[in-house]
MILOMI-588070 format. One record per residue: x, y, z negated of N, C-alpha, C in turn; residue in one letter. Coordinates in steps of 0.001 Angstrom, whole numbers, plus 500000, padded with zeros to 6 digits. Atoms other than C-alpha are relative to their C-alpha. Layout:
% residues N
XYZXYZXYZA
...
% end
This chain:
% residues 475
499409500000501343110664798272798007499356498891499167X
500702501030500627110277795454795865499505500244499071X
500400499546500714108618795466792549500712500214498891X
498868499519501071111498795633790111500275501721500396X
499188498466499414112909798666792102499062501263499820X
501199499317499913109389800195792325499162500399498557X
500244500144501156108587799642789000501270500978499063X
498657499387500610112030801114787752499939501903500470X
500214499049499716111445803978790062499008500759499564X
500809499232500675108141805287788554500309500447498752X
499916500209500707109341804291785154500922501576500028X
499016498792499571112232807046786063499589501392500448X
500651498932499714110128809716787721499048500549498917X
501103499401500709106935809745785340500947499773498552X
499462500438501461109493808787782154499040499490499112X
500850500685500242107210806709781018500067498363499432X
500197501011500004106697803196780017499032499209499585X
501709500213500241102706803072779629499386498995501684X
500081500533499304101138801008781448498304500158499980X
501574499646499871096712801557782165499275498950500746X
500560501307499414094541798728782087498623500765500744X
501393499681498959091416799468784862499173498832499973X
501240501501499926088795797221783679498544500818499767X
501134499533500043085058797970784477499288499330499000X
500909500404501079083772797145780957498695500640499664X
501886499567499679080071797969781052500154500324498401X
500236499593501701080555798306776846500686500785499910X
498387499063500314083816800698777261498994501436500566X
500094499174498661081989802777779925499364501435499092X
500545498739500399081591806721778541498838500525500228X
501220499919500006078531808141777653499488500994501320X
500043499252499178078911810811780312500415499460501130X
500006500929498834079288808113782940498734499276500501X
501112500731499760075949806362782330498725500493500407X
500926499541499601073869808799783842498875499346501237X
500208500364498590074092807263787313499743498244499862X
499722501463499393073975803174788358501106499781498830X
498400500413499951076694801305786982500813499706500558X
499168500594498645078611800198789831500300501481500159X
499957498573499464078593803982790428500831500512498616X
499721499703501168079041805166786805501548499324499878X
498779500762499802082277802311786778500946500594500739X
499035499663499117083727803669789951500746501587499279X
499381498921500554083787807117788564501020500260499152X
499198499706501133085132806922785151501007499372500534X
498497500531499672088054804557786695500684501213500809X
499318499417499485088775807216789102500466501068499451X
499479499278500677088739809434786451501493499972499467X
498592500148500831091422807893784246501380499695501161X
498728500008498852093889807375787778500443501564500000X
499380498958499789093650810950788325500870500436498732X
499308499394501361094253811926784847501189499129499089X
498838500739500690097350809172784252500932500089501276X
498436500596499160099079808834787476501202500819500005X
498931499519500231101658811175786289501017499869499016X
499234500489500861102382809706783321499804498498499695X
500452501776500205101762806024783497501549499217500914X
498784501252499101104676803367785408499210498822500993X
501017501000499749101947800872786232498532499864499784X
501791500269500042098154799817786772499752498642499968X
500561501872500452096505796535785507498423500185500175X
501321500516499909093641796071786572499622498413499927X
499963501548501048091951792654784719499089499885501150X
500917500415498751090112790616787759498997499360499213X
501465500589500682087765788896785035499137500512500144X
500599498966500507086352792063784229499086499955501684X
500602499901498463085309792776788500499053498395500503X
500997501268499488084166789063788947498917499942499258X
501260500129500748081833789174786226498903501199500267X
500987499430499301079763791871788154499671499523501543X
500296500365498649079706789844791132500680500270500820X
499248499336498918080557790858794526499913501356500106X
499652499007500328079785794457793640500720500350499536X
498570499551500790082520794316791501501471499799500408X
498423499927499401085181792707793325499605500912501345X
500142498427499341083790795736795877500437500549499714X
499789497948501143084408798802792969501854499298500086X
498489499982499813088146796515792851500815500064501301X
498993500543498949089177796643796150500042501729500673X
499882498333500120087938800732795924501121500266499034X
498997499550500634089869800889792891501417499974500299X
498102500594499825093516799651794340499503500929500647X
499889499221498765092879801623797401500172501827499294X
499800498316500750092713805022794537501454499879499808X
499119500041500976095838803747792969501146500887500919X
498913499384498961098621806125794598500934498771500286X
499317501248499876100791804024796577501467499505499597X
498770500293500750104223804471794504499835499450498786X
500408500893501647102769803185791226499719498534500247X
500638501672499667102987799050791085498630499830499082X
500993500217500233099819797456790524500188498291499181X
499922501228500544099776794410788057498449499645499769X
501321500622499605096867792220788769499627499140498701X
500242501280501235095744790459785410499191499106500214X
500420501420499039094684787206786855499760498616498721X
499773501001500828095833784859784028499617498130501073X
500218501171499145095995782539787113500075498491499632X
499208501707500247096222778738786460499612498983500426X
499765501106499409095097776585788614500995499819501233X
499086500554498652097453774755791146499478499889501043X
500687500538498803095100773860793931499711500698500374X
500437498817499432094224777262794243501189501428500322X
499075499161500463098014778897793739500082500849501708X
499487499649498649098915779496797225499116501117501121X
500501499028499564095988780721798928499476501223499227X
500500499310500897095201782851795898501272501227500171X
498542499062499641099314784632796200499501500765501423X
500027499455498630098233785243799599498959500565500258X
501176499770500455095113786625798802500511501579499085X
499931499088501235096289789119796207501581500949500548X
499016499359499706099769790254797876499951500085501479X
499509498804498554099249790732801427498414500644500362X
501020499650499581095433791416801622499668501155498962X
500308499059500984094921793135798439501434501168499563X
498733499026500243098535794637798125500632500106498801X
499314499474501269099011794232794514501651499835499994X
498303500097499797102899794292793774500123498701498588X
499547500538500375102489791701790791498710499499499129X
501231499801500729100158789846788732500187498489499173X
500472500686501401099356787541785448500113498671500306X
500592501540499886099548783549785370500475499485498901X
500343500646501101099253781204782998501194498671500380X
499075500799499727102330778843782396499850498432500102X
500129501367500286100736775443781533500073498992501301X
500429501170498850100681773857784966501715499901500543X
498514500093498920104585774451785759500432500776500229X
498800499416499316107550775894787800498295499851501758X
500678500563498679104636773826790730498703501549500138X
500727499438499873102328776378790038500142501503500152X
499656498601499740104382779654789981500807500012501037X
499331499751499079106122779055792674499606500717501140X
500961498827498934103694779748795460500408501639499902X
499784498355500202103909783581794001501290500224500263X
498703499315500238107292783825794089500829500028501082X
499632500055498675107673783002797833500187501909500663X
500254498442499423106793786801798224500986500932499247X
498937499688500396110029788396797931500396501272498941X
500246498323500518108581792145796956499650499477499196X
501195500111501336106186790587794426500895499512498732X
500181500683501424105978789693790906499269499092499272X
501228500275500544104656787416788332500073500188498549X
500084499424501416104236787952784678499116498328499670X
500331501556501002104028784548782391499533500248499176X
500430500016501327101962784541779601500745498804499112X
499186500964500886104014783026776651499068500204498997X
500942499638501442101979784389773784498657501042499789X
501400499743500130098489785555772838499791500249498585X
500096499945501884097331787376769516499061499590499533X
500592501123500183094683784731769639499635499398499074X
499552500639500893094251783637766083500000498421500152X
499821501142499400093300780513767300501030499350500626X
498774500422498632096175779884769929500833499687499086X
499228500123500324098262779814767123500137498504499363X
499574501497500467098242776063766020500270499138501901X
499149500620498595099478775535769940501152501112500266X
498693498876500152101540778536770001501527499921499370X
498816500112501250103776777475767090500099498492499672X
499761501321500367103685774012767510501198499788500345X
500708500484501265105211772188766379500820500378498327X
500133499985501162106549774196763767500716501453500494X
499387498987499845108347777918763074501275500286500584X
498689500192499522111303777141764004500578499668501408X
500277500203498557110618775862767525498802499651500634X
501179499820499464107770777117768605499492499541501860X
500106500133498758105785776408771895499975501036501167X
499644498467499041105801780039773177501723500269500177X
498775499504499819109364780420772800500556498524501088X
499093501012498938110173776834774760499338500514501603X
500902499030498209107350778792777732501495500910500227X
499041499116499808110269781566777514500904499262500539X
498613500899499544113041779225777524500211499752501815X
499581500476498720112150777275780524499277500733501070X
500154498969498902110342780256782642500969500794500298X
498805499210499887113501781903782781500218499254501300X
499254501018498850114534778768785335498728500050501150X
501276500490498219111321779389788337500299500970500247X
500002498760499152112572782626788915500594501189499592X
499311498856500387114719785819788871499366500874499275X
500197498752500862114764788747786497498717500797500653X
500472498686498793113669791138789651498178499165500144X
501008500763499844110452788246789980499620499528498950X
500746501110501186109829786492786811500064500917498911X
499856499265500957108704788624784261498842499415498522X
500732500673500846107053787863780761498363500621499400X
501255499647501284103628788740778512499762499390498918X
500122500230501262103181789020775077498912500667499067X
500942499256500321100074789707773207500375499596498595X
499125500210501420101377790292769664499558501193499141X
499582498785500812101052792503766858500791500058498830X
498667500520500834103734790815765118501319500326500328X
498051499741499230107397792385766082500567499083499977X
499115501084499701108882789316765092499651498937501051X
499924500715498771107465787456767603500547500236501532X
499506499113499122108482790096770036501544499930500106X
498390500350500198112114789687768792500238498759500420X
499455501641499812112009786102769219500198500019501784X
500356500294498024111010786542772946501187500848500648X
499012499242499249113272789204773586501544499594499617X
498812500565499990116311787450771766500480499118501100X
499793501168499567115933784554774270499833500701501587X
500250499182498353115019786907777242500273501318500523X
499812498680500074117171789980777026499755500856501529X
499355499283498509117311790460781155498473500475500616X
501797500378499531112956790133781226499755501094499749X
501146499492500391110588792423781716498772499784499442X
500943500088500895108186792483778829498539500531499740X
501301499170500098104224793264779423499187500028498398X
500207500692501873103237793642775557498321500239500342X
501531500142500085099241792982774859499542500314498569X
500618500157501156097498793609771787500006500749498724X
499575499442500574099483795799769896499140501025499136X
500348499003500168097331798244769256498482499170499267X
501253500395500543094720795878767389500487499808498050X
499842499265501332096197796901764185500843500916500115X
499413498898499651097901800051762820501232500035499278X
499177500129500345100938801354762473501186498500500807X
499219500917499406102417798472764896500888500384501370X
499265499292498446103914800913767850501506499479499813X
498737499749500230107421801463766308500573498697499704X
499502501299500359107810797814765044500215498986501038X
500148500718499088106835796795768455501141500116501214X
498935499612498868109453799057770563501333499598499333X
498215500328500174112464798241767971499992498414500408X
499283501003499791111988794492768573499868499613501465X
499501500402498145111592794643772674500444500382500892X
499711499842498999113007796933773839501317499645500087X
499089500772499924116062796259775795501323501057499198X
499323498984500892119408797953774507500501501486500852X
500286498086498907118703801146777891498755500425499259X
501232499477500570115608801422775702499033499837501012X
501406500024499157113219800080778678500209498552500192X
500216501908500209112655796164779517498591499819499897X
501599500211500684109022796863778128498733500663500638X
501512499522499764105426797731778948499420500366499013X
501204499940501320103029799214776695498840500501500678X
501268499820499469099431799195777348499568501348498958X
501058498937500414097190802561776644499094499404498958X
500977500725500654095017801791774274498422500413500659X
500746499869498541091769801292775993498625500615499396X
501297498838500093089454803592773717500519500854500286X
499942498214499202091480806704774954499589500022501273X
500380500255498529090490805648778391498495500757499965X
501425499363500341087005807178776996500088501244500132X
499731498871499980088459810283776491499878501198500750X
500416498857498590087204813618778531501595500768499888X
498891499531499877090838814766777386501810498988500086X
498654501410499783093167811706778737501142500312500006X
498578499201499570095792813835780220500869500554498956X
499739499407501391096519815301777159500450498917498863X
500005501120501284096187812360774574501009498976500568X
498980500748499728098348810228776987501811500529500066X
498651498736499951100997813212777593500717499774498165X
499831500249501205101199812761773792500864498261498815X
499665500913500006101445809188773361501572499987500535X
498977500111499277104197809418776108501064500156499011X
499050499537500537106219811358774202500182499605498910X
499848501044501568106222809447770828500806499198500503X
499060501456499606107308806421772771501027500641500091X
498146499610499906110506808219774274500461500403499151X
499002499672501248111437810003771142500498499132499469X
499264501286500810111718806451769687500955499471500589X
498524500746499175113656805176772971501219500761500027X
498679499913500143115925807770772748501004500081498428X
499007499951501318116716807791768986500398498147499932X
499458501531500048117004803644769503500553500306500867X
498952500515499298119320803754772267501176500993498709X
498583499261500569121791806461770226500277499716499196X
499639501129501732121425804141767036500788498790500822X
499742501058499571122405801278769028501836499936500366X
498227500176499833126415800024769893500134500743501299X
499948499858498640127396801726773031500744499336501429X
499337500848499450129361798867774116500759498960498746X
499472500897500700129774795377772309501312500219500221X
498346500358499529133380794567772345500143498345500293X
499951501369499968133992790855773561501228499755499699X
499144500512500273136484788837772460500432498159500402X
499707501156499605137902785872774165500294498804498847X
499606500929500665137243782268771901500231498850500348X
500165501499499357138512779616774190501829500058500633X
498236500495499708142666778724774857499831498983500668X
499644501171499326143383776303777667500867500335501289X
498525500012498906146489775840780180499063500371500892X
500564499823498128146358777190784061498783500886500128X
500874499358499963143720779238783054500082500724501398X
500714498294498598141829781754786296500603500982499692X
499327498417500739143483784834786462498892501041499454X
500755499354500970140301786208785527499018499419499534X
500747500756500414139091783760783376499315500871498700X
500511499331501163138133786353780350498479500665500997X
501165498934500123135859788419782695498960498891500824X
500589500917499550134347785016784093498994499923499149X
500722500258501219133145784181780837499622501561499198X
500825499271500453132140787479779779498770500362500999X
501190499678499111129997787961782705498847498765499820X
501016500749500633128325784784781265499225499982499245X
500992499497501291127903785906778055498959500985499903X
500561498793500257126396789170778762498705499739500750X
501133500245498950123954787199781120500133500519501799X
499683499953498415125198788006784580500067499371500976X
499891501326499432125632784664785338499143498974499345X
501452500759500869122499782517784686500280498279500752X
500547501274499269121875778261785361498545499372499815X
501475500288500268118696777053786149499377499843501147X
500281500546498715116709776296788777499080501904500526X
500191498686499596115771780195790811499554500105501229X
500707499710498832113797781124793301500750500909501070X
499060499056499594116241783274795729498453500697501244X
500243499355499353114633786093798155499902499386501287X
500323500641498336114639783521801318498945499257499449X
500669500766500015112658781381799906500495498270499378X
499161501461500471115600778512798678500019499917498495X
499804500050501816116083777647795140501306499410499875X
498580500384499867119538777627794095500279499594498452X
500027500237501106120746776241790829501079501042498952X
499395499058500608122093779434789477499177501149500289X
500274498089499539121187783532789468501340500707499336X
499249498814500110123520786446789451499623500899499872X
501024498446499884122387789688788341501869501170499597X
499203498966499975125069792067788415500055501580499997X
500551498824499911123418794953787830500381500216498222X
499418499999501454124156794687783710501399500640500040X
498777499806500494127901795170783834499949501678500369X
499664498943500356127397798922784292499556500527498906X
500235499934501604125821798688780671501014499725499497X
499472500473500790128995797451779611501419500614500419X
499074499952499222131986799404780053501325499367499645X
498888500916499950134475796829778893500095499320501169X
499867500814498742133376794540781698500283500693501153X
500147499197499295132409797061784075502281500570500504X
498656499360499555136356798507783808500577498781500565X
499089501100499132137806795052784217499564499778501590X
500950500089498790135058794705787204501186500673501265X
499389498965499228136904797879788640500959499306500487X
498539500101500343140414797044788075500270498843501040X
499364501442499343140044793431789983499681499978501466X
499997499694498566138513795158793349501278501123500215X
499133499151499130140857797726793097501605499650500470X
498281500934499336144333795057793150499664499644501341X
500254499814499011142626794457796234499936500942501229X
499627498564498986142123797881798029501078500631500223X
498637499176499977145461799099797049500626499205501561X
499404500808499630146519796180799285499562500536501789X
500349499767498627144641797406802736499824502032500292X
500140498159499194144428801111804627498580500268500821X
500836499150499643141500803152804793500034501580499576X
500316498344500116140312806961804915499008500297498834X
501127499579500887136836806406803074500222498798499690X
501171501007500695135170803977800619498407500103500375X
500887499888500177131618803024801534499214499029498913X
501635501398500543128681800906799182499278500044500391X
501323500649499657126439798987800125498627500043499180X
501120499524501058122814800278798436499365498861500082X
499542498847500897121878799834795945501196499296498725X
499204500926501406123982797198793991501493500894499894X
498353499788500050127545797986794753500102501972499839X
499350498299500035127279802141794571500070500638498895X
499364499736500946128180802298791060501112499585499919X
498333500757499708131356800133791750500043500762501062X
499148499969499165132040801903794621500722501709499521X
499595498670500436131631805519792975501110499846498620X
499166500647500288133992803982790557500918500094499939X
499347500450499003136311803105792756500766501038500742X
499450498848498882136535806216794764500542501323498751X
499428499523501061137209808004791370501437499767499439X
499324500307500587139694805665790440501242500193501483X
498966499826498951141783805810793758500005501272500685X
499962498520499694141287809473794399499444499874501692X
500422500739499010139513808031797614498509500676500195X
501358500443499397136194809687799486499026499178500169X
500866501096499771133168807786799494498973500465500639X
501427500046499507130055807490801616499441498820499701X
501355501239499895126642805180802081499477499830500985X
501226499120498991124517804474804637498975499673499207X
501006500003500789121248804821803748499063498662500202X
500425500722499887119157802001802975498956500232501038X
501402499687499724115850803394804262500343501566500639X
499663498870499173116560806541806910498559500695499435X
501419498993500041114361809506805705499352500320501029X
500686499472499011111646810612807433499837500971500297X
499932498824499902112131814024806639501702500188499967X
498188499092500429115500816511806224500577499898501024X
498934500172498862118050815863807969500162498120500911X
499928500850499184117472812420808628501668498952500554X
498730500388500297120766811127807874499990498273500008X
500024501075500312121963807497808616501036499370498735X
499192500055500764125155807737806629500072501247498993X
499676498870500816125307810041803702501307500370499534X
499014499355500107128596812150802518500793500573501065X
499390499413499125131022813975804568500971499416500458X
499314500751499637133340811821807021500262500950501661X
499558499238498676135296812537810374499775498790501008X
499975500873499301134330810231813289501468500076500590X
498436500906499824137551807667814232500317499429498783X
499243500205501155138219807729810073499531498136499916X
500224501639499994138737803709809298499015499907498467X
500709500411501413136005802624806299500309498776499001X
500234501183500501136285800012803768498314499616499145X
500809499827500720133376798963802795499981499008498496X
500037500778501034132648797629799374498553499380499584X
501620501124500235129458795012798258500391499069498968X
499968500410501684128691793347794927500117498247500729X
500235501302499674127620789680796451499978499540501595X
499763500551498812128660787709799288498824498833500015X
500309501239499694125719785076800564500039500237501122X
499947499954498689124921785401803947500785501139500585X
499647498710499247126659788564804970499391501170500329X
501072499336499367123425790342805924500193501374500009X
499480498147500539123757793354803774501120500621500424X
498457499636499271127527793844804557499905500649501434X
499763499952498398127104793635808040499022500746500757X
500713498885500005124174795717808248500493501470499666X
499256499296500511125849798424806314501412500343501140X
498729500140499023129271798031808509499549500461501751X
500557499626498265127053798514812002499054501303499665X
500473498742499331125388801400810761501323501247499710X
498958499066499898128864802933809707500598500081501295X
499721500303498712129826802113812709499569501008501464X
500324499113499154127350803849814642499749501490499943X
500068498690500181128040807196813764501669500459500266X
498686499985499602131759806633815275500865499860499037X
499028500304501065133391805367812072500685498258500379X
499858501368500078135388802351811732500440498942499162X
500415500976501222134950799107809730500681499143499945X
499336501612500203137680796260808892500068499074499431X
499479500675500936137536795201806021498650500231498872X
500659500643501308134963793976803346500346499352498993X
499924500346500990135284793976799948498877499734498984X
501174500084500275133294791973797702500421499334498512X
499928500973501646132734790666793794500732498815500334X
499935501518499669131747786971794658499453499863500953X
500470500966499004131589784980797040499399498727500161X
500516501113500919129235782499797209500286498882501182X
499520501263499359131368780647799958499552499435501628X
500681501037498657129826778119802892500435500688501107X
499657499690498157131637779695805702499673501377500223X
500437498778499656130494783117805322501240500707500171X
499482498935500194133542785059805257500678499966501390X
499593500140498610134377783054808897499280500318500716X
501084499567499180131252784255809873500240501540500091X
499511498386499740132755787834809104500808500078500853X
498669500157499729135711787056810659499789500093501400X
500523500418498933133939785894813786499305501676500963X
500711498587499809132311789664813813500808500973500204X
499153498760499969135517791323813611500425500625498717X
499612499658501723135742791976809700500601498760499090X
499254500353501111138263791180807147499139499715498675X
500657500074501561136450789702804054500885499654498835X
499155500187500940137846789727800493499204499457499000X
500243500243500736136783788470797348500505500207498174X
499612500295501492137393788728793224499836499167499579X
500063501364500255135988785665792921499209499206501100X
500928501066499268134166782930794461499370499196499217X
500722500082500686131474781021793200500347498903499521X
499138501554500417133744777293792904500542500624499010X
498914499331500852135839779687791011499602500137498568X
500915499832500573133476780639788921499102498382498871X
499902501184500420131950777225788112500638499202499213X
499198500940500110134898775528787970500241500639498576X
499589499404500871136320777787785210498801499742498091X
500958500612501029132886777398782875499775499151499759X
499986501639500738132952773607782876500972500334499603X
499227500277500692136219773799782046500039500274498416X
500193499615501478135731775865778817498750499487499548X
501050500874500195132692774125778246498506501273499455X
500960499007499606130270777188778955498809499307500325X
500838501243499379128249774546781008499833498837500006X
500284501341499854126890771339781287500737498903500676X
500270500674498582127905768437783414498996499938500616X
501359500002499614124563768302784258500022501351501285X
500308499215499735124552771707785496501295500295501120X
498840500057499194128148771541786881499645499425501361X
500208501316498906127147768567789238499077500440501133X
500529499145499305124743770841790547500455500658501937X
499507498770499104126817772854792537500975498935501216X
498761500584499384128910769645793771499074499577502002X
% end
């Protein structure tokens, strides 16, 4: 599981969106800790505050300054401490990495030896310097854009209010790397700076810092970041309750403040913009409105992106938004289902986990059965490869959000397959083209499309959505 998914999943189980920094501060360290050693005394109280948060926390930060500055005893007590951390909670490594010469073996160092799922760097050296991290498909990294620093701020805000230097860090970290990988930090106790970051970075995950170094800054801090599901954000513990002989309690507390606010801000909030098409031109796409709304809403990103192989493509797709939106979301429906009407099956399957809100959808809207197979076969129960109820011989269609290589599809399609079902026909959003759908074809499956990614393109230069610059890209 990668760290978006993993991260989303705790966030969901513990309802939560606290986050617990694990730093062995020799000045923090409780008085009922300092009986023993410190190295000893350290280990304890950390293992204290794991037991007494990992039910309500999303994430663990442990700060690597803090462990190096006791030596090699200390990066010792850190390599005890990960090994406490249960292993469904991600681990964000606060690194504030930044040199280049050291990026690579340092990623590799910290994500396959140490295991963290994501950790801290410092933007000044580049796209050259975050890249390394971002080779690792599960992992994460978290950009520092802003610092509540008083100092920092005559580089922060250069060179003036209006276009600041933290907000051009935002701008162009958006382009080294996906949503699911590139995430931000903000040490602020200013909301409006928080707004600024999150106007320009609605799709980011937001680690906030600092907040809690004046009062009265919680509520000012969650209306301007979070996203409009009421999550997008991090909030750090504040790190004198970490002292506390009654954590469990005082954080249980905290918890629940935050969500009361996320859920009275999501039910204040619109429950769906309305878009409105402002662009007239001949020959138009037949679905040139939901082209360009899937732009607007951020679904369709340009920039330079790190993809999950390891290529960098000059675009991202996140398609996971339009079930926030059910204007798009219905048109979404409506343009796979002129398609399905058109072919004969028994069931609908999706492909997990993108497409199984479009497919449940789908199977609603055509009075149509649906199954899955399962991404990840349990290890317990029943042990199921395909989930729902089906008759071996029945023909499947399956349905999938994004066409690149086929992988997913065709994975999906061979394990429906092997449970005596059968598979003809693939249906998909977009397609992102190069021969893949002859490569289905070649397999024995029918591929379809709503769009394709020329299609796509082509349509946003035309209305002038895009660049030439950015157009030329793709040529």
């Amino acid at each position: 599981m990668n760290f978006f998914d993993k991260l989303n999943t705790t966030i969901s189980q513990n309802q939560s969106l606290l986050i617990v920094g694990l730093d062995p501060n020799p000045e923090m360290i409780p008085n009922r800790y300092q009986n023993s050693d410190l190295m000893t005394g350290l280990e304890n109280w950390l293992n204290f505050v794991i037991t007494e948060t990992a039910d309500f926390v999303c994430a663990y930060k442990p700060t690597l300054g803090f462990y190096q500055s006791l030596g090699v005893p200390g990066l010792e007590l850190l390599i005890k401490v990960l090994k406490s951390i249960p292993s469904h909670i991600p681990i964000i490594l606060d690194a504030k990495h930044s040199d280049l010469n050291t990026s690579s073996i340092f990623a590799h160092t910290i994500f396959t030896e140490w295991q963290v799922d994501a950790v801290t760097l410092s933007p000044y050296s580049g796209q050259d310097h975050v890249a390394p991290f971002l080779v690792y498909p599960d992992k994460a990294a978290f950009i520092l854009c802003s610092t509540s620093n008083p100092s920092a701020t005559i580089l922060q805000e250069y060179p003036d209010l209006k276009n600041p230097f933290y907000l051009k860090v935002v701008e162009e970290s958006k382009n080294w790397g996906t949503p699911e990988q590139l995430c931000l930090e903000v040490g602020t106790t200013n909301a409006e700076i928080l707004k600024n970051v999150r106007t320009i970075a609605p799709e980011r995950i937001i680690m906030v810092r600092s907040l809690w170094a004046k009062e009265n800054t919680l509520k000012p801090i969650l209306s301007a970041g979070l996203n409009s599901n009421g999550d997008g954000l991090l909030i750090p513990v504040p790190q004198d309750m970490l002292g506390s002989e009654n954590l469990s309690q005082e954080i249980q507390k905290l918890r629940t403040e935050i969500n009361n606010f996320r859920s009275d801000f999501v039910d204040n909030a619109s429950s769906c913009d309305v878009w409105v098409s402002n662009v007239e031109i001949k020959n138009n796409h037949p679905h040139q409105d939901l082209i360009l709304q899937l732009f607007d809403i951020g679904c369709i990103m340009f920039g330079e992106f790190v993809q999950a192989s390891g290529e960098t493509f000059p675009y991202y797709i996140d398609l996971r938004k339009i079930i926030s939106n059910p204007q798009v979301f219905n048109q979404v429906l409506s343009a796979y289902e002129d398609i399905l009407k058109t072919l004969t099956f028994d069931r609908l399957a999706g492909i997990p986990y993108g497409s199984l809100p479009t497919a449940t959808g789908l199977s609603l809207r055509l009075h149509c059965p649906m199954i899955f197979p399962r991404k990840e076969v349990k290890a317990h129960g029943t042990r199921k490869v395909i989930e729902g109820n089906f008759h071996p011989g029945e023909t499947i269609a399956v349905v999938d959000d994004i066409l690149i290589s086929g992988k997913s599809a065709i994975e999906g399609a061979e394990k429906i397959k092997s449970v005596g079902l059968n598979v003809k026909d693939i249906v998909v959003f977009i397609d992102h083209e190069k021969g893949v759908k002859d490569r289905l074809k070649a397999q024995g499956y029918n591929a379809y499309s709503v769009l394709t990614l020329s299609e796509i393109v082509n349509t946003l230069y035309e209305v002038g959505r895009i660049t030439e610059q950015q157009f030329l890209a793709f040529m």
